[in-house]
N, C-alpha and C positions, 0 to 999 in steps of 0.2 A: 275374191278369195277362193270361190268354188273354180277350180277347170278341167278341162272337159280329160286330161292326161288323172285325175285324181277317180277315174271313174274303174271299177273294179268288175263289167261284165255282170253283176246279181245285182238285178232291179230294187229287190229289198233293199240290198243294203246299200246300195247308191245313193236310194232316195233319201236313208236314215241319213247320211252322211250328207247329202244337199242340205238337208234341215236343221242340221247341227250347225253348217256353214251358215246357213238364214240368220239362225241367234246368236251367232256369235258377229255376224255383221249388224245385227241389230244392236247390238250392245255398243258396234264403234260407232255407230248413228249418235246413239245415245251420248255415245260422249262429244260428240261434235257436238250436239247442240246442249251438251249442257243438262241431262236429264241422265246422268250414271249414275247417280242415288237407288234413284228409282230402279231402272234397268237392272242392275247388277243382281238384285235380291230376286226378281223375276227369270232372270238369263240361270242363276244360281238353282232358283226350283226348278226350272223345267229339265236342266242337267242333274238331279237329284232323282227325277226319275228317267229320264229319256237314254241316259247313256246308259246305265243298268240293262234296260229293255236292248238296245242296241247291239249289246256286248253279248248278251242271253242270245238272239240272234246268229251272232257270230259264229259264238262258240257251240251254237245248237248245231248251224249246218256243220260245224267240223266234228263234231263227234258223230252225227248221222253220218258222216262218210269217213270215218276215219283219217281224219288230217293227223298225220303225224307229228305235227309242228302244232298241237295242239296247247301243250303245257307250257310251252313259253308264249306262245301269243296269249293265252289266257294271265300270266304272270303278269305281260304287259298291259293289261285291261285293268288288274289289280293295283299297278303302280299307280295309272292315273287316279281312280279311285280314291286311295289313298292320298293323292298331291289334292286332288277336290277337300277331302275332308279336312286337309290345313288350311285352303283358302276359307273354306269355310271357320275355323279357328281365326285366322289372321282377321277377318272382316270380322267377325265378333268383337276382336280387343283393338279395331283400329274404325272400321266401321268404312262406308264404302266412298273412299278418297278416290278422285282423279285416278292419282297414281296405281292406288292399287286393282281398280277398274281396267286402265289399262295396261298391267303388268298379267293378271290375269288373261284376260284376253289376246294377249299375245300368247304365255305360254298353251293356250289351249289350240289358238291356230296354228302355232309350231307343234304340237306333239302329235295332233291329229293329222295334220298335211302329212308328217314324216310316216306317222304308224300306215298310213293309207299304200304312200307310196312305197315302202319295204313290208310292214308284216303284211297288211292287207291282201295287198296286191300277190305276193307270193301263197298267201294260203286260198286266194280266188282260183289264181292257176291250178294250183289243186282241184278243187273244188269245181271249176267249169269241165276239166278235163274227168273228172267220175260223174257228171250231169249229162257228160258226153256233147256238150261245147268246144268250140277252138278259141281256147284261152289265149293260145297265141293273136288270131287274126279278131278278138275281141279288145285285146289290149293295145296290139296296133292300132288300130281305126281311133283308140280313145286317143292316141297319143300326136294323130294327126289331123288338125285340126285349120 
């Protein structure tokens, strides 16, 4: 799930984002073998705090340097938020099915992989380039593998 093109130059927030990949592959373990019950309410908490922290991160370096693309990548941090707190709704009044286990879990490694590779990755550029990084020759190397 994790590769190595998903990698954004800032060691923080790479690692955040390998670790998000961790639980969210641990959750498809989980359903192979049969243990999404479980899983789910666990993969659930630790995203209840961990993407908050994540996103606080983010949006901390871009206001430190003034991203101008600040208020929409922030928006989009708020959307998923928000789509957690109906999974979190939906698992209440359905309770954690297969299905919804992994329907979840896909749309989280869809919305993550995308924001990575467009918001992320464009406000890193920024961001390497006022750290006084070559955003460019760091994004290449991720991307050649």
């Amino acid at each position: 799930m994790w590769t190595k093109d998903l990698t954004v130059g800032i060691e923080e927030i790479d690692s955040q984002h390998r670790l998000l990949f961790r639980q969210l592959e641990q959750l498809l373990d989980a359903c192979l073998s049969g243990r999404e019950q479980e899983e789910v309410l666990a993969m659930l908490g630790f995203l209840d705090g961990y993407v908050i922290t994540h996103f606080e991160t983010e949006e901390g370096l871009q206001l430190r340097y003034g991203y101008p693309g600040y208020e929409s990548h922030r928006a989009e941090h708020r959307a998923l938020l928000e789509r957690h707190a109906r999974f979190r709704e939906e698992l209440g009044e359905t309770g954690p099915t297969r299905d919804f286990v992994l329907r979840v879990n896909q749309a989280l490694i869809d919305w993550l992989s995308n924001h990575i590779l467009t918001v992320d990755k464009a406000a890193s550029t920024f961001l390497l380039k006022k750290m006084g990084l070559d955003a460019d020759k760091i994004h290449e190397s991720s991307c050649s593998a």
